[in-house]
Residue frames as qw, qx, qy, qz and C-alpha x, y, z in Angstrom:
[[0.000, 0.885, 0.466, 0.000, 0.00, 0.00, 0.00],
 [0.339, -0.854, -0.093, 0.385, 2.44, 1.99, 0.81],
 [0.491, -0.211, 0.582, 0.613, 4.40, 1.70, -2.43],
 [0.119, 0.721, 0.534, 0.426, 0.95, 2.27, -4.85],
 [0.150, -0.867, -0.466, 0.092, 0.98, 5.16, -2.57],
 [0.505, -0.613, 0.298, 0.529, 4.22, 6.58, -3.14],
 [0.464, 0.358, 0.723, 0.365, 3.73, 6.08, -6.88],
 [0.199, 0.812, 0.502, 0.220, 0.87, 8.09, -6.90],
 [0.270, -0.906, -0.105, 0.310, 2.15, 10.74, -4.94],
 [0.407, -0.339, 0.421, 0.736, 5.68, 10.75, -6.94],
 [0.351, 0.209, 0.641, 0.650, 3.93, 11.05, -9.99],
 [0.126, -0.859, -0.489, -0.084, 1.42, 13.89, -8.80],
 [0.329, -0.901, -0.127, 0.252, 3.78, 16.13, -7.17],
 [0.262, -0.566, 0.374, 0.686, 6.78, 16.72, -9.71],
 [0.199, 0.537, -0.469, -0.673, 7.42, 17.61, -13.13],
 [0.087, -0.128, -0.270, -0.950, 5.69, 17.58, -15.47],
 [0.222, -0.574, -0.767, -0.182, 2.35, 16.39, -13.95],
 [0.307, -0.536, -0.525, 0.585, 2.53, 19.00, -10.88],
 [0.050, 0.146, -0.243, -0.958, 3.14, 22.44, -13.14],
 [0.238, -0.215, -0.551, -0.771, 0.46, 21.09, -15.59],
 [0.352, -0.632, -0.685, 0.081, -2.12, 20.45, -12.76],
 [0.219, -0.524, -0.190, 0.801, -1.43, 23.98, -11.60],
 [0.022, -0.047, 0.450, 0.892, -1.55, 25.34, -15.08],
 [0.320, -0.392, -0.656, -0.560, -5.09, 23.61, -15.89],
 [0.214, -0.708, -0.529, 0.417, -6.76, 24.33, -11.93],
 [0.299, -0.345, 0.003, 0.889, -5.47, 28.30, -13.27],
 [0.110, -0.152, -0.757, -0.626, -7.15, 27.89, -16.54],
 [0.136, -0.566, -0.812, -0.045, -10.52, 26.94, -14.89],
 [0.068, -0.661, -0.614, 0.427, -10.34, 29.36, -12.77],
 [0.067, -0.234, 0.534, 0.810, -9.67, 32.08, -15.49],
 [0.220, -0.196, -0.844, -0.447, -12.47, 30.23, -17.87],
 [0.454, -0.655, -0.579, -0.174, -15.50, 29.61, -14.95],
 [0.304, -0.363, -0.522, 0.709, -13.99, 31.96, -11.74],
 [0.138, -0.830, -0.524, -0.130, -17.12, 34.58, -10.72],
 [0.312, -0.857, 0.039, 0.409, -15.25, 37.08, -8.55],
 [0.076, 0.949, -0.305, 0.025, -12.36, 39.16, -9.50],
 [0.300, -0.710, 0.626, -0.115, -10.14, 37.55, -7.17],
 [0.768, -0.147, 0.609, 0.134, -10.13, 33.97, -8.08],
 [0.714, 0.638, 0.136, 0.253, -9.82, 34.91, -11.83],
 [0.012, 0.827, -0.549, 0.120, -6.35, 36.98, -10.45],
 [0.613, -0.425, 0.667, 0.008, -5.35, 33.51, -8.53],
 [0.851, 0.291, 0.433, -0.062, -6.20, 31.74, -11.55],
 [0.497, 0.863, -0.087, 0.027, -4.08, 33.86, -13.48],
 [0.271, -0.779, 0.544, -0.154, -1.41, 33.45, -11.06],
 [0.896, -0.013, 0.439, -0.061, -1.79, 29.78, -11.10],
 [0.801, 0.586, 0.119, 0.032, -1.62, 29.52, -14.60],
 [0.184, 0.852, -0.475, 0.123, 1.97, 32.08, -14.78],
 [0.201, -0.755, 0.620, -0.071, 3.41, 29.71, -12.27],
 [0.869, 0.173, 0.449, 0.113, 2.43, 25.78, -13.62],
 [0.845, 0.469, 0.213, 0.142, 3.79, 26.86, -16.96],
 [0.074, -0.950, 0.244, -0.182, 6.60, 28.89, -15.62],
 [0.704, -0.500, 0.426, -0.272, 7.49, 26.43, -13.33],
 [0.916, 0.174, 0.342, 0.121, 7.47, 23.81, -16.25],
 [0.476, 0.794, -0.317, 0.207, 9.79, 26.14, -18.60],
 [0.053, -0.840, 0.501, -0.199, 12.37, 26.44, -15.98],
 [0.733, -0.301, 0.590, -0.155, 12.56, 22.98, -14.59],
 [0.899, 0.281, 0.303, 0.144, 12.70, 21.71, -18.42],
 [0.236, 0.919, -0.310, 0.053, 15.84, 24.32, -19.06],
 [0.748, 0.257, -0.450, 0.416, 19.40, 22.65, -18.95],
 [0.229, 0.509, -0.385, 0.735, 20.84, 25.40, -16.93],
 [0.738, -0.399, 0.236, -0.491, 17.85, 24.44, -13.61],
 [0.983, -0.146, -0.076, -0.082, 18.34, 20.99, -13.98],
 [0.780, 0.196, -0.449, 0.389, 21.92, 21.03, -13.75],
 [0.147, -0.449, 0.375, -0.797, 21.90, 23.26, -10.61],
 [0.864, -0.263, -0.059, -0.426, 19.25, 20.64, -9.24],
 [0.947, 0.094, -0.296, 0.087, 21.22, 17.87, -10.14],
 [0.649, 0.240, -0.574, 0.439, 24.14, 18.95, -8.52],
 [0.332, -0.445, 0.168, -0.814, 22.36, 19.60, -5.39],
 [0.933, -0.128, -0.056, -0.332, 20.99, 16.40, -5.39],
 [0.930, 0.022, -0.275, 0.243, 24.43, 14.56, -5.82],
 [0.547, -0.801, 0.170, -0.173, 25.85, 14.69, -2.44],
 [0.856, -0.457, 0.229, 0.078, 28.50, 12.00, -2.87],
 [0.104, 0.692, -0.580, -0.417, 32.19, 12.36, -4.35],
 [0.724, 0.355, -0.591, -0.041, 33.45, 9.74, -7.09],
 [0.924, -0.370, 0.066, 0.064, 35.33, 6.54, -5.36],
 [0.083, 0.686, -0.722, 0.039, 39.44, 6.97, -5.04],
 [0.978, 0.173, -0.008, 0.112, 40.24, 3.68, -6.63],
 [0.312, 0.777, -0.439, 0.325, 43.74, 4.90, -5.72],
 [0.268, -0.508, 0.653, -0.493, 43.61, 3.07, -2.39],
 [0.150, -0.191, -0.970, -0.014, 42.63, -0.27, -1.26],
 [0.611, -0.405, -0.127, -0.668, 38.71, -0.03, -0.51],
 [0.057, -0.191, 0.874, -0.443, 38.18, -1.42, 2.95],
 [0.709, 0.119, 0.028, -0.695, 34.98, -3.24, 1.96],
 [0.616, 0.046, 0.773, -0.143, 33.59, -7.01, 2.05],
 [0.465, 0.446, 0.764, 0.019, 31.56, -6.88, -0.90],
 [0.122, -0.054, -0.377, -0.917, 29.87, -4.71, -4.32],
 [0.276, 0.450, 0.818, -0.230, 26.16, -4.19, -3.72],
 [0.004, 0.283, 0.515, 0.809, 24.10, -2.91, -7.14],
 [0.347, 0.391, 0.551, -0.651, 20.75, -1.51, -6.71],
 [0.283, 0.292, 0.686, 0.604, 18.35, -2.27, -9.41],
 [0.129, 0.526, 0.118, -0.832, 15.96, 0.08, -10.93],
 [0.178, 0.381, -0.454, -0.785, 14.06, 1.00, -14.07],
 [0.820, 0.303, 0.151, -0.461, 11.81, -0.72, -16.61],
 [0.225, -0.428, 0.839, 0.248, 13.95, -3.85, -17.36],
 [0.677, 0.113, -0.460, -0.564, 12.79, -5.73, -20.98],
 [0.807, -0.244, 0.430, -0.323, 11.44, -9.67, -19.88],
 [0.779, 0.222, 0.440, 0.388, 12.46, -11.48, -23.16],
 [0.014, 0.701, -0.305, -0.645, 14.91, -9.56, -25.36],
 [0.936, 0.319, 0.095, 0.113, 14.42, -11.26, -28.43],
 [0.328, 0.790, -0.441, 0.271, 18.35, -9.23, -29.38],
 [0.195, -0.543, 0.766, -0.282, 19.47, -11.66, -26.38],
 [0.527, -0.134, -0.663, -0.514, 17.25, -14.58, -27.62],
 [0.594, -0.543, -0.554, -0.212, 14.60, -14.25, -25.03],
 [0.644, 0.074, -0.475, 0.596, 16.68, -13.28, -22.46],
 [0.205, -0.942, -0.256, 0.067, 15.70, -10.60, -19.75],
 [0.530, 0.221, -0.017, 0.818, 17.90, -7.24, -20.22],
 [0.224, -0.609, -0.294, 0.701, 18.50, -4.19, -18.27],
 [0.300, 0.748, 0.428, 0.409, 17.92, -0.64, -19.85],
 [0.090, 0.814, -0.133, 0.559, 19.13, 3.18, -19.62],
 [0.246, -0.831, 0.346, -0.361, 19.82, 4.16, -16.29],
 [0.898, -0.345, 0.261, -0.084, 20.18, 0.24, -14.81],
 [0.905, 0.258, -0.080, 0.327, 22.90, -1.14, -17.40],
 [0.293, 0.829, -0.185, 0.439, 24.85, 2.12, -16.86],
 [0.673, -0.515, 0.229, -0.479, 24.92, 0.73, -12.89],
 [0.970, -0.052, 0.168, 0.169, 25.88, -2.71, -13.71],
 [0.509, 0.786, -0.239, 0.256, 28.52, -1.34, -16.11],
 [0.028, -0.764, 0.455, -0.456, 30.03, 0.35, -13.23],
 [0.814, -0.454, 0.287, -0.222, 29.15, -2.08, -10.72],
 [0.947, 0.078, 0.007, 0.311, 31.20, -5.09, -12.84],
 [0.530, 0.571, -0.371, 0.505, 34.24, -2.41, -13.71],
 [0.375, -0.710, 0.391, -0.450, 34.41, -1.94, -9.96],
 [0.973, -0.183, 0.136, -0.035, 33.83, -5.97, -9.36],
 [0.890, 0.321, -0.032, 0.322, 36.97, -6.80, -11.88],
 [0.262, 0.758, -0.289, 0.523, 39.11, -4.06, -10.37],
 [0.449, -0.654, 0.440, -0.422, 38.41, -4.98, -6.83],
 [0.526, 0.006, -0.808, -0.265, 37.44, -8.88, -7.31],
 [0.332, 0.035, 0.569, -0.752, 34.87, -8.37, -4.49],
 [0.217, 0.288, 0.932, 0.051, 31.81, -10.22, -4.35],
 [0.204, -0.005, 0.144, -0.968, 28.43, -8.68, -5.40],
 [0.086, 0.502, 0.807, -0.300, 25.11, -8.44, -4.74],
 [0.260, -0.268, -0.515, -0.772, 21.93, -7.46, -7.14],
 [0.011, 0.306, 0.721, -0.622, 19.14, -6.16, -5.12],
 [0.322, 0.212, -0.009, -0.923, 15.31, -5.46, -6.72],
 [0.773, -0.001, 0.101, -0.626, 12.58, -6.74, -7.99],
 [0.825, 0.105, 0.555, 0.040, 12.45, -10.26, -9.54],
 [0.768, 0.365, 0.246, 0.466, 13.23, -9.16, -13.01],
 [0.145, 0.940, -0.298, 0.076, 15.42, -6.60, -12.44],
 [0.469, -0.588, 0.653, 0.093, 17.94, -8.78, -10.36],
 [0.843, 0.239, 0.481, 0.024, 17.19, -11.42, -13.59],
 [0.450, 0.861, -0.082, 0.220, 17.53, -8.61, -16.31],
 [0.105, -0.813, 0.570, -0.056, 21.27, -7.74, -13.67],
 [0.800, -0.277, 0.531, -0.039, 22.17, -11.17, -13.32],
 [0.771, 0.395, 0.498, 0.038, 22.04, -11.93, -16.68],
 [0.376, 0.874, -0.188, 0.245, 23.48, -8.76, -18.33],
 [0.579, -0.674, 0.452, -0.074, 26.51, -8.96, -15.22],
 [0.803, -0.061, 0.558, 0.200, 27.30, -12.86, -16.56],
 [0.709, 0.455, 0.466, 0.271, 26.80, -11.81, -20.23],
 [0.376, 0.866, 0.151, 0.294, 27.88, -8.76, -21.03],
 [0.121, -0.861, 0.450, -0.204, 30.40, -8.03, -18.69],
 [0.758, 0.224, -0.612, -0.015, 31.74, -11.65, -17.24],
 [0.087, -0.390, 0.567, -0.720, 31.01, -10.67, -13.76],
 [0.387, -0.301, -0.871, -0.018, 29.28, -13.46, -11.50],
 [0.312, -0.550, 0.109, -0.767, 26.97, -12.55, -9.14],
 [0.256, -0.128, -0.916, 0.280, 27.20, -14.59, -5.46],
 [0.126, 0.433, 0.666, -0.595, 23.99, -12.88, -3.50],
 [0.008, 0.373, 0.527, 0.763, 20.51, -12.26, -4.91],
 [0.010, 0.210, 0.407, -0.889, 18.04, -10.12, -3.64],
 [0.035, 0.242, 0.680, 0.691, 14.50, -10.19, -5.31],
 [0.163, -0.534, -0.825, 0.090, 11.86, -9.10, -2.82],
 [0.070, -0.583, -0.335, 0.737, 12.40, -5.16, -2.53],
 [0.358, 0.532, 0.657, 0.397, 10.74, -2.76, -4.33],
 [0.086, 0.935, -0.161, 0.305, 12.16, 0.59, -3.42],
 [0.552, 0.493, -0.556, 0.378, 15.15, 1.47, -1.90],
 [0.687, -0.431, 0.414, -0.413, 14.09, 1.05, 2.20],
 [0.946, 0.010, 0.094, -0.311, 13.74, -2.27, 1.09],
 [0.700, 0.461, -0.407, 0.364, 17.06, -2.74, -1.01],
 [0.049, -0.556, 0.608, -0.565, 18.69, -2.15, 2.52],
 [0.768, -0.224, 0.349, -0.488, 16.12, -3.90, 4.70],
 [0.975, 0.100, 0.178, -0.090, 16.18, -7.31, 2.82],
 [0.632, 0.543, -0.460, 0.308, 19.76, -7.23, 1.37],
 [0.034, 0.685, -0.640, 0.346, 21.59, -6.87, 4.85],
 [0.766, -0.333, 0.464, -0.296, 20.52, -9.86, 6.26],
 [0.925, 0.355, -0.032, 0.129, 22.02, -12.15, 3.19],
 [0.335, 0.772, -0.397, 0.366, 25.38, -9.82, 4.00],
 [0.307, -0.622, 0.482, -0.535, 25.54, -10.29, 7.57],
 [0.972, 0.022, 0.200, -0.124, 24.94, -14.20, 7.03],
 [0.778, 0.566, -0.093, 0.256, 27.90, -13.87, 5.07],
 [0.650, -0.562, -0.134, 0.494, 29.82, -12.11, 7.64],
 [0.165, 0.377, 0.269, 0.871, 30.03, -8.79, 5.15],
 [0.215, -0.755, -0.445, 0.432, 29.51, -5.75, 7.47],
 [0.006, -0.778, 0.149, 0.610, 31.28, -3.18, 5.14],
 [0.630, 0.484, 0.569, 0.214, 30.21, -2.41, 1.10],
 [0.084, -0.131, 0.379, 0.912, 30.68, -0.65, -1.91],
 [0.393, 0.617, 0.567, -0.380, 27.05, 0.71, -2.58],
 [0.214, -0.144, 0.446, 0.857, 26.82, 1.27, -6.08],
 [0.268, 0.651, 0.707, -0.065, 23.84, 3.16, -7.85],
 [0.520, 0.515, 0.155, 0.664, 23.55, 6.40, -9.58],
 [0.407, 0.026, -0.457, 0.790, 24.81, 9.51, -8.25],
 [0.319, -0.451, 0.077, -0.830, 21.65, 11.42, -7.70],
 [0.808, -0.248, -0.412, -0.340, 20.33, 8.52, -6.17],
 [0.597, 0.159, -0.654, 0.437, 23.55, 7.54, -4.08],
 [0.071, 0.174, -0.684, 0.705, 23.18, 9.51, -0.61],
 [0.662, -0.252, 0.155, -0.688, 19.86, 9.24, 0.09],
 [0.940, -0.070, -0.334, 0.001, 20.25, 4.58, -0.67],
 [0.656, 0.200, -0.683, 0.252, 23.58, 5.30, 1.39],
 [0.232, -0.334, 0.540, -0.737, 21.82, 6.41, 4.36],
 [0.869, -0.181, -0.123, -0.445, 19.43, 3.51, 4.31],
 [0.786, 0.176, -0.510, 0.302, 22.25, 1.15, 3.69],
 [0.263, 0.513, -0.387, 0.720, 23.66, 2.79, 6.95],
 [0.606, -0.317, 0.082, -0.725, 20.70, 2.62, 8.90],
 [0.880, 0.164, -0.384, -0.226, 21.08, -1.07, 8.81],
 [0.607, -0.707, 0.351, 0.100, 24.41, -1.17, 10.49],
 [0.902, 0.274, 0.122, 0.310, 26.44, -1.30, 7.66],
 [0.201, -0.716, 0.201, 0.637, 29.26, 0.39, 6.67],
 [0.707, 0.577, 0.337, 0.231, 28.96, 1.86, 2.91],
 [0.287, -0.440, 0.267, 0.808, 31.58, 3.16, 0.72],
 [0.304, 0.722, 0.139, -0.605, 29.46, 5.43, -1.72],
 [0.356, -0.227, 0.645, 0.637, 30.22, 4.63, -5.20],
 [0.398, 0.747, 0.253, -0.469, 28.15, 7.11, -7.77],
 [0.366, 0.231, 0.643, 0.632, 28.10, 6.67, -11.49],
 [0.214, 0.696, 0.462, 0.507, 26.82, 9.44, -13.74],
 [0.300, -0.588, -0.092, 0.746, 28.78, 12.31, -11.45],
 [0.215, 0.896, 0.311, -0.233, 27.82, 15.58, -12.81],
 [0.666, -0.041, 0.164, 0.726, 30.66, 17.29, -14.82],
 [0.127, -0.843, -0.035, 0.522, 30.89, 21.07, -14.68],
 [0.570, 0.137, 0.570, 0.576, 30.99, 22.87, -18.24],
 [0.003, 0.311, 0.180, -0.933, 30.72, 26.04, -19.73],
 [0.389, 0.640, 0.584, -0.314, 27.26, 27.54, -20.43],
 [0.089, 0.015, 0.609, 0.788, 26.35, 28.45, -23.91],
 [0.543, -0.124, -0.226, -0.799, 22.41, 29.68, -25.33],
 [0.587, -0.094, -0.773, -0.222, 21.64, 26.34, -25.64],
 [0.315, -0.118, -0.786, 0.519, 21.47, 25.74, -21.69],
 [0.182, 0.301, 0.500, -0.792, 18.92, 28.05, -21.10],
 [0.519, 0.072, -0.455, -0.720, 16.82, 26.98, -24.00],
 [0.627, -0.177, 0.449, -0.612, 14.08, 23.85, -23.00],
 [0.481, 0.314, -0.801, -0.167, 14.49, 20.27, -23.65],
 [0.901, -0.300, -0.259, -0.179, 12.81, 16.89, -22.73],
 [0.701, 0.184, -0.445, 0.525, 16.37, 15.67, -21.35],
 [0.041, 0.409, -0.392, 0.823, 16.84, 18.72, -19.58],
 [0.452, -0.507, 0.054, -0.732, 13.69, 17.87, -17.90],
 [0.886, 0.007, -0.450, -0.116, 13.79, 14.77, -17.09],
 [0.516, 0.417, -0.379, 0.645, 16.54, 15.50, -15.28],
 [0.164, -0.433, 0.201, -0.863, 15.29, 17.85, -13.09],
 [0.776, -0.302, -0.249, -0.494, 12.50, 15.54, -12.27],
 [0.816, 0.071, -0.525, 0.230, 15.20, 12.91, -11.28],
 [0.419, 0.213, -0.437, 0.767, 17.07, 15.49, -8.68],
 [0.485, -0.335, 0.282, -0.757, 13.78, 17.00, -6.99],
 [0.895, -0.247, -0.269, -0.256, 12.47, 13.29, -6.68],
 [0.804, 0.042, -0.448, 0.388, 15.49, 12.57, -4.80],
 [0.100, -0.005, -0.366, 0.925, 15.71, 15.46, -2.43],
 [0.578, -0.346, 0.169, -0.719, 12.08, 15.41, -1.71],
 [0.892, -0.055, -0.447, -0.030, 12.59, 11.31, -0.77],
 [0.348, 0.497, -0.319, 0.728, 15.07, 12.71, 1.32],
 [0.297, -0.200, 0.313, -0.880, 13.04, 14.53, 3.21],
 [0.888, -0.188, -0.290, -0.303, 10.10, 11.62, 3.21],
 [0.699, 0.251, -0.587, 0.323, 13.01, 9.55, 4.48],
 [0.058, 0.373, -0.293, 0.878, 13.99, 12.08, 7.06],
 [0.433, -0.285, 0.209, -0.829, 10.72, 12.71, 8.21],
 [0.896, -0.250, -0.234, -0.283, 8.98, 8.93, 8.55],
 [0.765, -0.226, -0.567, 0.205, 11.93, 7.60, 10.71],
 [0.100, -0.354, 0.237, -0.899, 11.78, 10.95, 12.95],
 [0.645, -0.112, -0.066, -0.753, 8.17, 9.99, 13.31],
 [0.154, -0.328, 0.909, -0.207, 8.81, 6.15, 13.63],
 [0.851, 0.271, 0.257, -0.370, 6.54, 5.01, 11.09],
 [0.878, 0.476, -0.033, 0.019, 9.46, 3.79, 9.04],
 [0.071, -0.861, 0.503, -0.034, 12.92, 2.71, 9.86],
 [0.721, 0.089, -0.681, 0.096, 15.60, 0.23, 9.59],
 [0.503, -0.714, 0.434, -0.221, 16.77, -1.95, 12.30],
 [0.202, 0.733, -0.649, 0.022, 20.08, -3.75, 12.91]]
């Protein structure tokens, strides 16, 4: 319930659904408001849904988001990593039967880019790893992990279905294993908020973000709107308001790990 409910709520309260639900509640009132004053709010409405949606779908917001959102530095593969294990986190809208893999489940965009890293870390460290999400995501990683990279995978994870969970139901397979301290690997807007769960747990995680922002100089183009750009944006407020969700339910002690 509490996942359909999180759904709804991600997909109600940011970009682009939130602007345009402002934009069209502005509209009405504009169109059917009686008084004065609610045809001003309505006007107001309207300025700031479709305002709201320009700026958030501009390069130059979203990359000021994004690097707001990503809290955690690169790994220094210069040193030994004092870690047991590699744990992936899965994600995304993984295909069931690729026919391009004959039949085969396969990861997609944001997840392969994850494994990528996750194996060039595996073959560099030759740590174990663990693939945490759904059922076919940890198939679609398993499989892409063995086949596309040549990286086994000793621990599976298939029962969570956000990232509480990827913590909650992975550390007990670690801690059976006698593996108290990981490389957490996922992407980087995503990384501090999964490595405070992973933390919560009583692990110990060494942060390891893929798709680090990269600082570059601005041209027109950045302040011109783009699906990409938005998308973006969407990614880095959903992660800094999860944050705060985070934050606030194990304040409240309707939602926390324990060790």
């Amino acid at each position: 319930m509490l996942i359909t409910l999180k759904t709804l709520l991600h997909t109600l309260l940011l970009p682009p659904a939130a602007p345009l639900l402002l934009a069209v509640l502005g509209a009405a009132l504009v169109g059917f408001g009686v008084r004065r004053g609610a045809r001003r709010s309505g006007w107001a409405l309207l300025v700031i849904g479709l305002g709201s949606l320009w700026l958030l779908a501009t390069p130059i917001v979203a990359e000021k988001l994004t690097r707001i959102a990503q809290r955690c530095p690169p790994l220094d593969l210069s040193r030994s990593l004092p870690a047991q294990a590699i744990v992936i986190l899965g994600g995304g809208s993984p295909t069931e039967a690729a026919p391009e893999y004959g039949g085969d489940p396969a990861p997609g965009g944001f997840l392969l880019e994850r494994l990528a890293y996750g194996a060039y870390l595996a073959r560099r460290t030759a740590l174990p790893v663990l693939v945490t999400g759904t059922d076919l995501e940890t198939r679609a990683m398993q499989a892409s992990l063995a086949r596309n990279f040549g990286v086994a995978t000793r621990w599976v994870e298939s029962r969570s279905r956000d990232t509480f969970q990827n913590a909650q139901f992975s550390a007990p397979l670690l801690k059976a294993a006698g593996v108290t301290r990981i490389v957490l690997v996922t992407d980087a807007d995503h990384e501090w908020r999964a490595a405070q769960e992973f933390m919560a747990t009583g692990l110990a995680v060494l942060p390891a973000p893929e798709g680090l922002y990269e600082p570059h100089a601005h041209r027109l183009v950045h302040y011109v709107p783009n699906a990409a750009a938005l998308d973006a944006s969407t990614r880095a407020l959903y992660e800094l308001l999860g944050d705060l969700t985070r934050r606030a339910l194990a304040a409240l002690a309707l939602r926390r790990q324990t060790t």
